[in-house]
N, CA, C and O of each residue as an XYZ file, in Angstrom:
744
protein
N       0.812     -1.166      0.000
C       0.000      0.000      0.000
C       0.871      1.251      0.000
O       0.684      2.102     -0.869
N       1.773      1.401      0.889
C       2.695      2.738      0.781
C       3.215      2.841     -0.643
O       3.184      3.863     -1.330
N       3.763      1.493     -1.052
C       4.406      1.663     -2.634
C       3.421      2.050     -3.515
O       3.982      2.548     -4.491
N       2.139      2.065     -3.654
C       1.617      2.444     -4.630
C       1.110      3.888     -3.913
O       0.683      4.756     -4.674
N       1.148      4.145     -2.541
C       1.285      5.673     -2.436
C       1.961      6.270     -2.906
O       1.637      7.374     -3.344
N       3.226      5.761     -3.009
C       4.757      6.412     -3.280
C       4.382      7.144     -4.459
O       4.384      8.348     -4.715
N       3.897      5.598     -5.448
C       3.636      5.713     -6.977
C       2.647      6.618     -7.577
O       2.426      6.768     -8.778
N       2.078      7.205     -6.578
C       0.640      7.768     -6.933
C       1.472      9.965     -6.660
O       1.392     11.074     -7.188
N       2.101      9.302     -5.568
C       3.203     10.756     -5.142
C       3.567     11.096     -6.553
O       3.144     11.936     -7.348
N       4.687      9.973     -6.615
C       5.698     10.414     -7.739
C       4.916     10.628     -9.100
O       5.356     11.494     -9.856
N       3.652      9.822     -9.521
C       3.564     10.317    -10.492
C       2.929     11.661    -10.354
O       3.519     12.414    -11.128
N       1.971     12.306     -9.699
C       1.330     13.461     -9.582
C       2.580     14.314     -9.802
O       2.580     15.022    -10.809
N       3.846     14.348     -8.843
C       5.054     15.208     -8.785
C       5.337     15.209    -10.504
O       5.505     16.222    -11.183
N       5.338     13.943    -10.946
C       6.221     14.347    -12.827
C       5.242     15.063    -13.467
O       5.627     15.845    -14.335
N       3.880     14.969    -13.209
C       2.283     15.499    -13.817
C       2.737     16.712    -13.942
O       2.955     17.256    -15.024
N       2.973     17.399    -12.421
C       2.778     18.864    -12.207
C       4.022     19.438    -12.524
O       4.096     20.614    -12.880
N       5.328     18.465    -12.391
C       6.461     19.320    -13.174
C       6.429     19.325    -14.555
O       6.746     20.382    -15.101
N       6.033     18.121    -15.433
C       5.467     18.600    -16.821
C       4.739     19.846    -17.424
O       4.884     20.500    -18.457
N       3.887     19.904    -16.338
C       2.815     21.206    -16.319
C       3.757     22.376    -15.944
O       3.455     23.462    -16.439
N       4.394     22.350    -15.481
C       5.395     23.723    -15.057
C       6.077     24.035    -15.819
O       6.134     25.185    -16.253
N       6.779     23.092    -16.186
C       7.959     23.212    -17.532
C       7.348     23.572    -18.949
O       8.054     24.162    -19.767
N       5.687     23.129    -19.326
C       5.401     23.285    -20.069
C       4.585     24.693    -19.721
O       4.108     25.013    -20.809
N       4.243     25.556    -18.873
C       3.830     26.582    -18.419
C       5.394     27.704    -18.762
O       5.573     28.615    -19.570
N       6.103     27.201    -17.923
C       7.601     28.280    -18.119
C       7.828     28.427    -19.388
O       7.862     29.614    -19.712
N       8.037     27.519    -20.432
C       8.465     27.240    -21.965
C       7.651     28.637    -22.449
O       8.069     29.728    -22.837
N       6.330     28.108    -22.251
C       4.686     29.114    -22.868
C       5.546     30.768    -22.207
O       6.124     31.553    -22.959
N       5.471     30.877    -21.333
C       6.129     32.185    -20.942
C       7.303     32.816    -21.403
O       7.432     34.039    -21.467
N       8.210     31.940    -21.743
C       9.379     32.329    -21.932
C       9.139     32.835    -23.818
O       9.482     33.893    -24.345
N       8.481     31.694    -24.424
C       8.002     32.000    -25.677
C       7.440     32.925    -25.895
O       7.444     33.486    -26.990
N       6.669     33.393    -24.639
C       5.690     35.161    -25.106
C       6.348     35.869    -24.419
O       5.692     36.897    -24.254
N       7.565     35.951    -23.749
C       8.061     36.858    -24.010
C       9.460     37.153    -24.537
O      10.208     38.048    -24.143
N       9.697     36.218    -25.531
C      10.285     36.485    -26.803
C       9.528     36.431    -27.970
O      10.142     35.995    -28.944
N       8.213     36.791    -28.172
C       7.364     37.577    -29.074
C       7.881     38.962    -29.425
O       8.404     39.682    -28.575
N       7.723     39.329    -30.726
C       7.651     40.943    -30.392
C       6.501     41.735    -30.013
O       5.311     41.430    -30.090
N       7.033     42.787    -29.597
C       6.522     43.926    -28.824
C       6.322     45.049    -29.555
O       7.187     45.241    -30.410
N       5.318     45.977    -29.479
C       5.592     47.203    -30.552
C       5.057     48.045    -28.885
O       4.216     47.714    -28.049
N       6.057     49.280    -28.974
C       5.842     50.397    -27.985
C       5.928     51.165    -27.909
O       7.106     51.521    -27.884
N       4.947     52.207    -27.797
C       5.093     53.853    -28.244
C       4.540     54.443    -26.933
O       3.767     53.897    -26.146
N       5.175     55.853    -26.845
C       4.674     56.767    -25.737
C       3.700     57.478    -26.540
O       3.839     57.573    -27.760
N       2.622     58.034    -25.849
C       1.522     58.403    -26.243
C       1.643     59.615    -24.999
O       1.890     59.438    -23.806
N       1.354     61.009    -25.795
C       1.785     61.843    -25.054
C       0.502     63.269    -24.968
O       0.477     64.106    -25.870
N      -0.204     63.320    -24.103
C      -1.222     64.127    -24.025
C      -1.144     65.354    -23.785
O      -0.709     65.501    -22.643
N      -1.430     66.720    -24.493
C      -1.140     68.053    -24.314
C      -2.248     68.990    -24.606
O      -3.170     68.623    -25.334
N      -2.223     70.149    -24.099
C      -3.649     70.762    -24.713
C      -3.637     72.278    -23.324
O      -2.756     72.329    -22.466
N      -4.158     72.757    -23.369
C      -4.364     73.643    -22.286
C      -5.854     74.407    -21.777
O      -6.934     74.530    -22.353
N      -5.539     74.693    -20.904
C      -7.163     75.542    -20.524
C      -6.872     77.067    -20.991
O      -5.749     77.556    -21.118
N      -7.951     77.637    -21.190
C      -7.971     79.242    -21.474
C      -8.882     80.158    -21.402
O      -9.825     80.012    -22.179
N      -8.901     81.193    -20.610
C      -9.985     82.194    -20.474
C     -10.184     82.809    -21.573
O      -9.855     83.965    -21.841
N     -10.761     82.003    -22.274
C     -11.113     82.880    -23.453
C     -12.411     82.938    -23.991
O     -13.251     82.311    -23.346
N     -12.916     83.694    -25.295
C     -14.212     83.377    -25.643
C     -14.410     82.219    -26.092
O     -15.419     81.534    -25.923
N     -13.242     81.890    -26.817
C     -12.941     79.975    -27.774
C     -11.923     79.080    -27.328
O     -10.892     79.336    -26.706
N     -12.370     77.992    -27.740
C     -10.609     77.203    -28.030
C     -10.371     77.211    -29.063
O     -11.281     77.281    -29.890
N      -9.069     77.143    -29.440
C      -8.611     76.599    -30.856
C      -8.385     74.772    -31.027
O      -7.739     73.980    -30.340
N      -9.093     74.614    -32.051
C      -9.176     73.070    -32.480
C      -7.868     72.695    -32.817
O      -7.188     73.406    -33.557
N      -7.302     71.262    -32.172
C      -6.436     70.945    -32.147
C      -5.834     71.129    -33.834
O      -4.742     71.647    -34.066
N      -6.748     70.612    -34.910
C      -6.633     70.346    -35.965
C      -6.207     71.672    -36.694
O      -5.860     71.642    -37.875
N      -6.238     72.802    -35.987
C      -5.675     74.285    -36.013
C      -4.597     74.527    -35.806
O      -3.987     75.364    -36.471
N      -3.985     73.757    -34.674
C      -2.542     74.399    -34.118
C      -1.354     74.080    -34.676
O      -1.615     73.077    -35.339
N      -0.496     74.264    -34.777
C       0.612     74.315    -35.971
C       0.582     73.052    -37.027
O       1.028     71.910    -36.919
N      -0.188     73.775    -38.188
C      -0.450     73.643    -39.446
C       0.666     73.724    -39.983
O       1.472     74.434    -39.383
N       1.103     73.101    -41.185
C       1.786     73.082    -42.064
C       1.444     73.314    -43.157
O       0.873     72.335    -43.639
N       1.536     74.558    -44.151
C       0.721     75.073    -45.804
C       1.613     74.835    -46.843
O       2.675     75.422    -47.054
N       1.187     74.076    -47.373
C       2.127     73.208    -48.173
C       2.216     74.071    -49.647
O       1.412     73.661    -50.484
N       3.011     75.117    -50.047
C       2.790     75.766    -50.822
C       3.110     75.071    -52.126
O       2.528     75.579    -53.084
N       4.062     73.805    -52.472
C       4.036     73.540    -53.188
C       5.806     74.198    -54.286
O       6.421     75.233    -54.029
N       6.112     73.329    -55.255
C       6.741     73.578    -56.180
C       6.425     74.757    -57.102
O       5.751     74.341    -58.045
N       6.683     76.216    -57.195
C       6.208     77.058    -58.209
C       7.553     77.467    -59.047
O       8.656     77.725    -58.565
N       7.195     77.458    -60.357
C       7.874     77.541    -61.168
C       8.734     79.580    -61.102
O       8.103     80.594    -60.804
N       9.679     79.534    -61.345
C      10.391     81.220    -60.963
C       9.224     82.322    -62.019
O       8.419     83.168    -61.631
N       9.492     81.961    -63.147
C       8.585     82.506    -63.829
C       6.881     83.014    -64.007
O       6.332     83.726    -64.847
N       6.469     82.426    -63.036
C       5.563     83.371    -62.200
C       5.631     84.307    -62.000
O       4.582     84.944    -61.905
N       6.641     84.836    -61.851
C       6.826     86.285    -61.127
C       7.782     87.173    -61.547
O       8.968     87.362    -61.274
N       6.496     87.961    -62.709
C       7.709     88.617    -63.927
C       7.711     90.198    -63.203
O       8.597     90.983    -63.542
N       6.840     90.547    -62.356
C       6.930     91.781    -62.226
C       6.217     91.710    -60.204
O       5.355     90.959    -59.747
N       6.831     92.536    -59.657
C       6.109     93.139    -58.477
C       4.895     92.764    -58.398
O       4.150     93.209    -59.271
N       4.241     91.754    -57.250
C       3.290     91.418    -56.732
C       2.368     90.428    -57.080
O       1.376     90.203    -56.386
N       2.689     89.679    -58.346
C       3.073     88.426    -59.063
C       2.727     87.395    -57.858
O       3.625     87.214    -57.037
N       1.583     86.750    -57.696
C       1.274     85.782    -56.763
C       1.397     84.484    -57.587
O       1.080     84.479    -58.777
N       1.805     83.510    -57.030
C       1.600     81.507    -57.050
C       0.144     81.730    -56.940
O      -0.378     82.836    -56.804
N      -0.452     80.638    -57.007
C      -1.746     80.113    -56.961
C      -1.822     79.832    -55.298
O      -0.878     79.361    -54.663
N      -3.206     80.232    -54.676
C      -3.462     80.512    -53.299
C      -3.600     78.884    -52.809
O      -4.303     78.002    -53.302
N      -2.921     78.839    -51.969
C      -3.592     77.207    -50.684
C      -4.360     78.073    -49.852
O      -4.058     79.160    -49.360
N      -5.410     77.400    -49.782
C      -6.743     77.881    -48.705
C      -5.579     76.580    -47.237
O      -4.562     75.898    -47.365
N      -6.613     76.898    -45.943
C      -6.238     76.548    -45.103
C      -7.271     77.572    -44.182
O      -7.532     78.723    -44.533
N      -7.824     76.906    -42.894
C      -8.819     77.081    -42.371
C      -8.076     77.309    -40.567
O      -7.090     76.668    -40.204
N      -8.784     78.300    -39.684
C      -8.568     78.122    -38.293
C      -9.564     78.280    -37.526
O     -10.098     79.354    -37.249
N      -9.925     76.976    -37.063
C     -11.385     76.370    -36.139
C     -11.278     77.013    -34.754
O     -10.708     76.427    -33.834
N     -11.938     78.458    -34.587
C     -12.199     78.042    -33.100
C     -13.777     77.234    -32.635
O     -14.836     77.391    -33.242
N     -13.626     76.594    -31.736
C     -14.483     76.045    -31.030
C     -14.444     76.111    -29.567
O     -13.538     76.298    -28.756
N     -16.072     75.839    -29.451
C     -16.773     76.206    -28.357
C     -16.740     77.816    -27.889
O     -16.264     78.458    -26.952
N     -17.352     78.027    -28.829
C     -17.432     79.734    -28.635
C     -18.369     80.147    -27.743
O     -19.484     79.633    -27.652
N     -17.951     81.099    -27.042
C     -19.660     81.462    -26.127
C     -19.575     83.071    -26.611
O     -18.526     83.589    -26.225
N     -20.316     83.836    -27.256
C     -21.063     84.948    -27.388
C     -21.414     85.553    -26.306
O     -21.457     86.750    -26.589
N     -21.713     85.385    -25.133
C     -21.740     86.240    -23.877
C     -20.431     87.249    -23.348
O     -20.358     88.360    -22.821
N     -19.257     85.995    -23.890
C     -17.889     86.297    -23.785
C     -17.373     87.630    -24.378
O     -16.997     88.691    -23.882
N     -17.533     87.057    -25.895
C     -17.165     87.942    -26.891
C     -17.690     87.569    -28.137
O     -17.743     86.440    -28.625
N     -18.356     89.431    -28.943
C     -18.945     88.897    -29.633
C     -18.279     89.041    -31.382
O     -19.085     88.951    -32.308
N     -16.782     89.262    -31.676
C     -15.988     89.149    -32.372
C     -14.871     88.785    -31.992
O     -14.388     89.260    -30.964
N     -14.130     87.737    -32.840
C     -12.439     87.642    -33.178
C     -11.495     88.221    -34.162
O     -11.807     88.829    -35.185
N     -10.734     88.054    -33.886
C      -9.535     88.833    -34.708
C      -8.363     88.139    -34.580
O      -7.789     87.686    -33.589
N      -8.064     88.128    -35.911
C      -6.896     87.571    -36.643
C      -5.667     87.722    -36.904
O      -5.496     88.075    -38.071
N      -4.423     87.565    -36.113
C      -3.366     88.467    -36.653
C      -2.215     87.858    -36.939
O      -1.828     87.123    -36.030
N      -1.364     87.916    -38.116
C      -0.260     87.006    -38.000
C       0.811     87.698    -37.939
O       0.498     88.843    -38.265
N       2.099     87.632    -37.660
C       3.117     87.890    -36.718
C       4.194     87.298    -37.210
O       4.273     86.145    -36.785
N       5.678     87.802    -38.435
C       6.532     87.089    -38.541
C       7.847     88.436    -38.655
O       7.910     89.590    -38.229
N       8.819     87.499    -39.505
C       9.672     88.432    -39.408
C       9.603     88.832    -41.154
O       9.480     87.930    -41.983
N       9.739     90.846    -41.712
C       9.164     90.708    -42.255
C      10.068     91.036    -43.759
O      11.250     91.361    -43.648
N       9.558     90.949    -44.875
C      10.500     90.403    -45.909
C      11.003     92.310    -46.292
O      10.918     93.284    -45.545
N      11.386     92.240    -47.381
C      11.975     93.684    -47.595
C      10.803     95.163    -47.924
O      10.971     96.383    -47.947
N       9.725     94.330    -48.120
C       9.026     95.249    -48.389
C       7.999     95.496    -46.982
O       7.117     96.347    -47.093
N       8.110     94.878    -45.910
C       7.713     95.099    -45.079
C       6.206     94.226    -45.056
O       6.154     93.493    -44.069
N       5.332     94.175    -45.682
C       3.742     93.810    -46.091
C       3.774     92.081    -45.326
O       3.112     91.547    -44.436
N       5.041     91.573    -46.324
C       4.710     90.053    -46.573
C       5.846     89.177    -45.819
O       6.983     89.646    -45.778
N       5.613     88.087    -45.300
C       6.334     87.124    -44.601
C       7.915     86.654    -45.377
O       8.011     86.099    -46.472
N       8.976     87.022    -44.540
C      10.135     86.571    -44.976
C       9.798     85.291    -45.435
O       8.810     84.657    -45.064
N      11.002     84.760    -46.606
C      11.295     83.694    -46.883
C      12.366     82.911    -46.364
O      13.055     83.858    -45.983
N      13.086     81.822    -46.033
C      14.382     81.345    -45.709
C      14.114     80.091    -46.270
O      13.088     79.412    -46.236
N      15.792     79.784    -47.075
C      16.096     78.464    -47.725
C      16.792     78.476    -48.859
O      17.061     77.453    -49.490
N      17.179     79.806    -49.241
C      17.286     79.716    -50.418
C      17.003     80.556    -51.507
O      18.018     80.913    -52.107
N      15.931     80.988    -51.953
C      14.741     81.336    -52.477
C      14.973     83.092    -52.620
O      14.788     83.681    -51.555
N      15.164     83.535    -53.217
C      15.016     85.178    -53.500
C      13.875     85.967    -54.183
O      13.160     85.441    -55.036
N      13.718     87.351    -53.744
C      13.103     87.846    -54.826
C      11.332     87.541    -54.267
O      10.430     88.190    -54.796
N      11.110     86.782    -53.468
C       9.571     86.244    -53.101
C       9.620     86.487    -51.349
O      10.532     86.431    -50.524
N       8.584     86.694    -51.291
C       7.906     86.710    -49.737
C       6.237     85.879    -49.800
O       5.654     85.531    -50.827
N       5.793     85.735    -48.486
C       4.854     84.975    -48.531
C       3.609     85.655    -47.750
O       3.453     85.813    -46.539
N       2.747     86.017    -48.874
C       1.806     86.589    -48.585
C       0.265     85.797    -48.491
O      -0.244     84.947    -49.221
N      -0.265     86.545    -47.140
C      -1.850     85.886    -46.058
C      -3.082     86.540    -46.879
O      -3.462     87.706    -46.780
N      -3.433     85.886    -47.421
C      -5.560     86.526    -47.743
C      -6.427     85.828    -47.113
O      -6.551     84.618    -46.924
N      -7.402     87.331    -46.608
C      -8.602     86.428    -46.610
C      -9.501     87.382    -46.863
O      -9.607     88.564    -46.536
N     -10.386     86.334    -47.776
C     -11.494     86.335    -48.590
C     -11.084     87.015    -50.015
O     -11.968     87.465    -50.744
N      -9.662     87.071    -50.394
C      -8.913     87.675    -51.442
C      -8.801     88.605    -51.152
O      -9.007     89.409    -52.061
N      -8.486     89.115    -50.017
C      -7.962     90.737    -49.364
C      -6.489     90.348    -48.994
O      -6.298     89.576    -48.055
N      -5.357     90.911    -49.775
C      -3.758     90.689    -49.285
C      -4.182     91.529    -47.410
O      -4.874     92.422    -46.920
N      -3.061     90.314    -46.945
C      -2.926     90.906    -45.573
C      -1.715     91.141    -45.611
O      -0.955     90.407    -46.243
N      -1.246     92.337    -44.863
C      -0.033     92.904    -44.562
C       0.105     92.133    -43.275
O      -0.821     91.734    -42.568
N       1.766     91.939    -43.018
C       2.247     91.110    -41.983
C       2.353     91.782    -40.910
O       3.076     92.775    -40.982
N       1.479     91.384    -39.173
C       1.572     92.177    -38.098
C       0.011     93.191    -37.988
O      -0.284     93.729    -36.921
N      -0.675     93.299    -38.958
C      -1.748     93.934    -39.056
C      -3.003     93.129    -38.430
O      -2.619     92.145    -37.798
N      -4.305     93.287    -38.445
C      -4.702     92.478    -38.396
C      -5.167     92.122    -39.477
O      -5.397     93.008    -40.300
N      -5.482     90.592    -39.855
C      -5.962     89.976    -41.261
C      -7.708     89.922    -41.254
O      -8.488     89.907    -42.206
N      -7.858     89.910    -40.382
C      -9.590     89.709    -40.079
C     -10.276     90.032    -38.575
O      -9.833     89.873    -37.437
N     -11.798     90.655    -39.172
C     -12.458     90.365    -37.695
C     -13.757     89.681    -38.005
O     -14.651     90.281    -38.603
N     -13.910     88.109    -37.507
C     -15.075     87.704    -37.837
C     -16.203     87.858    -36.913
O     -15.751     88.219    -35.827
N     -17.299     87.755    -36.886
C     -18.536     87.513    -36.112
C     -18.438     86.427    -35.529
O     -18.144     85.447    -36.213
N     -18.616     86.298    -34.342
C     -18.541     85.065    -33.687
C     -19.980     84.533    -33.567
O     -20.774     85.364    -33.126
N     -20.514     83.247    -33.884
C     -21.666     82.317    -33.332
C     -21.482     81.910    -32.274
O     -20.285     81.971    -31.991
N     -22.165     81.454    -31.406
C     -22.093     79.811    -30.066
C     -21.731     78.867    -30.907
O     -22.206     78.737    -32.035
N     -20.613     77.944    -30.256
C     -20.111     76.691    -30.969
C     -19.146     76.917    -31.725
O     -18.238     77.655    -31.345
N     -19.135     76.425    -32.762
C     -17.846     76.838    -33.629
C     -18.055     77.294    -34.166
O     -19.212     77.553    -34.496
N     -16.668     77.868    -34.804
C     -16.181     79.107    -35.671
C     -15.141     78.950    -36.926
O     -14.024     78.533    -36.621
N     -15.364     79.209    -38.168
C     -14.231     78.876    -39.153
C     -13.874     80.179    -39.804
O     -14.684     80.888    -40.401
N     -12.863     80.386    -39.678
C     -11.864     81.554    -40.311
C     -11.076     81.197    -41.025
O     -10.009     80.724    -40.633
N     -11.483     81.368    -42.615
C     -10.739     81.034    -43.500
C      -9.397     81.878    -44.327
O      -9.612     83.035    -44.686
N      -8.231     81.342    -44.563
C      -7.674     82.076    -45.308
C      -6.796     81.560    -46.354
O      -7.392     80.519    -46.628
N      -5.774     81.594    -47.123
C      -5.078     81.515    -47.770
C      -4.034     81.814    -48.148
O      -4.206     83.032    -48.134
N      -2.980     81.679    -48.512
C      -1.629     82.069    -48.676
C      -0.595     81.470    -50.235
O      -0.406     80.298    -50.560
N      -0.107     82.677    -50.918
C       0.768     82.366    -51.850
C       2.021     83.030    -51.830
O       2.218     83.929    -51.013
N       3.134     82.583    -52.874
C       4.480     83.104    -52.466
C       4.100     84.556    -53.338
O       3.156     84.830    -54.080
N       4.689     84.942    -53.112
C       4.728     86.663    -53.982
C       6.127     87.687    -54.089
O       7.042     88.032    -53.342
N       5.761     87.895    -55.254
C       7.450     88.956    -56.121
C       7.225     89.679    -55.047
O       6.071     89.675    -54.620
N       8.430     90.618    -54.214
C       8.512     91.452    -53.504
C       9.484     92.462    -54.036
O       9.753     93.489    -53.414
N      10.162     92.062    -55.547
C      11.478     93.130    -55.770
C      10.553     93.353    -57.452
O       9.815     92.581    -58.064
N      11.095     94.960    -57.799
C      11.001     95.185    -58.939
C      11.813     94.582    -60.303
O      12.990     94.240    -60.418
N      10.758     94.590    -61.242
C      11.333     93.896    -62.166
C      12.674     94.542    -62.849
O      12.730     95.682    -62.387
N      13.747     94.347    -63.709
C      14.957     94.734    -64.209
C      15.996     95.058    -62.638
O      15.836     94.670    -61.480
N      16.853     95.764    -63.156
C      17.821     95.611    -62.003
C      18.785     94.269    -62.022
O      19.061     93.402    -62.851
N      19.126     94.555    -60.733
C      20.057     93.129    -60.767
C      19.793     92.065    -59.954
O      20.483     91.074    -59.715
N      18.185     92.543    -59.361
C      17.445     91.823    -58.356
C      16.238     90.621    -58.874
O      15.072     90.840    -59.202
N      16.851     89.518    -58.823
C      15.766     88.305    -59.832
C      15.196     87.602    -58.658
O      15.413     87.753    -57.456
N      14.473     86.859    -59.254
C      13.828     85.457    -58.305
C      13.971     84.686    -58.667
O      13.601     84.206    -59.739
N      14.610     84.284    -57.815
C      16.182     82.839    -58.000
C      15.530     81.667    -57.039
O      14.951     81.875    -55.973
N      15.798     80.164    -57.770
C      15.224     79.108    -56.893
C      16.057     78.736    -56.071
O      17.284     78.718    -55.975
N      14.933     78.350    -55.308
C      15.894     77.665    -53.551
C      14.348     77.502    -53.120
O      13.304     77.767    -53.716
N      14.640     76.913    -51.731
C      13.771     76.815    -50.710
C      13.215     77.835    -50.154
O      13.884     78.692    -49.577
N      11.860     77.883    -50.255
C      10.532     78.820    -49.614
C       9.988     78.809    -48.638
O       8.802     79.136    -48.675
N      10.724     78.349    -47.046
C       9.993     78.431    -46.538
C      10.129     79.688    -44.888
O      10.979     80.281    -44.225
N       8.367     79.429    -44.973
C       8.250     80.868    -43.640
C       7.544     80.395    -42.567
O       7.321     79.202    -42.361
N       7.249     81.151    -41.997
C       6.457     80.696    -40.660
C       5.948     82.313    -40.209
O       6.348     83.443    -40.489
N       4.900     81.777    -39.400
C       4.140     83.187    -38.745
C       3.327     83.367    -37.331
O       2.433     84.103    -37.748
N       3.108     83.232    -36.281
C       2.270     83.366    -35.484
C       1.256     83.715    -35.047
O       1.312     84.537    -34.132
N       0.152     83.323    -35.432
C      -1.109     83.844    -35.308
C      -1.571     84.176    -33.708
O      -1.227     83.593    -32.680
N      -2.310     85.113    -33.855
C      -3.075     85.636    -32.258
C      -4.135     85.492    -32.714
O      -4.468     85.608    -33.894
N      -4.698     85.252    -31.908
C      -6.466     85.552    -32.001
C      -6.807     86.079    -30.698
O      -6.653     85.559    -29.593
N      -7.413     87.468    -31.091
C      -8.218     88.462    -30.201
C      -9.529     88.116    -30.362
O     -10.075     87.530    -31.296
N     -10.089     88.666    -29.060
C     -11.624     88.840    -28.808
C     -12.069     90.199    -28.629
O     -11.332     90.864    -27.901
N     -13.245     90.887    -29.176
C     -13.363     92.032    -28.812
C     -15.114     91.486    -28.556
O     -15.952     92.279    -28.125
């Protein structure tokens, strides 16, 4: 009777170390699986304001595109306009019942239109909206504000900033600018 206790021991003991070994193996196998791992990084802010700005607003990239030099045979000679849009949302009207638009860079020789850097001569990068040139630092717009959201549209092309003849051309290189928008409430 003890011997077939023994036997009944020992086999349960090989049962459950089978089961272990075949448990550890399973583990060791998932975790030499691969792994894919990314930080996921949450940002955003609060603001006393009349709106927020929609994420899908905040630094935009306006892809002006490849334009050929010859565009721009004389002073003020625009590329073809990229539209591009800035969402505020959740507006409250109690707050304020207009915004205002202003962009903010450093500014090219004629003062009006957004430096260029890269390369690129002879062009600056000029803001419309609703096909009104905006001068750089001015304001570009004041819209009416609704409750809820708000779309303020505008557009932007490169533009001749030097007179034609001389010894001053528009020479290719890289076009690019940047600007800072404010948005006021009145």
């Amino acid at each position: 009777m003890k011997a077939q206790f023994n036997r009944t021991i020992l086999s349960a003991s090989l049962l459950l170390s089978a089961f272990s070994v075949s448990t550890l193996a399973d583990t060791v196998e998932a975790e030499k699986m691969q792994k894919n791992e990314t930080l996921v990084n949450f940002q955003g802010e609060l603001v006393e304001s009349a709106c927020g700005l929609s994420p899908n607003s905040e630094d935009q990239t306006i892809k002006l595109g490849q334009q050929p030099t010859h565009l721009f045979v004389k002073k003020g000679d625009n590329s073809p306009q990229v539209s591009f849009n800035i969402k505020l949302i959740e507006c409250n009207t109690t707050v304020a019942k207009k915004a205002t638009f202003t962009f903010l860079s450093n500014q090219d020789i004629t003062g009006d239109l957004f430096n260029v850097e890269g390369g690129a001569t002879g062009i600056g990068v000029r803001i419309f909206h609703n096909g009104k040139k905006i001068k750089n630092g001015q304001v570009a717009a004041t819209n009416k504000l609704s409750n809820g959201n708000n779309i303020a549209s505008f557009s932007a092309a490169y533009e001749r900033n030097i007179e034609e003849g001389g010894s001053d051309i528009v020479t290719a290189g890289v076009a690019n600018s940047r600007a800072l928008l404010q948005v006021g409430y009145l």
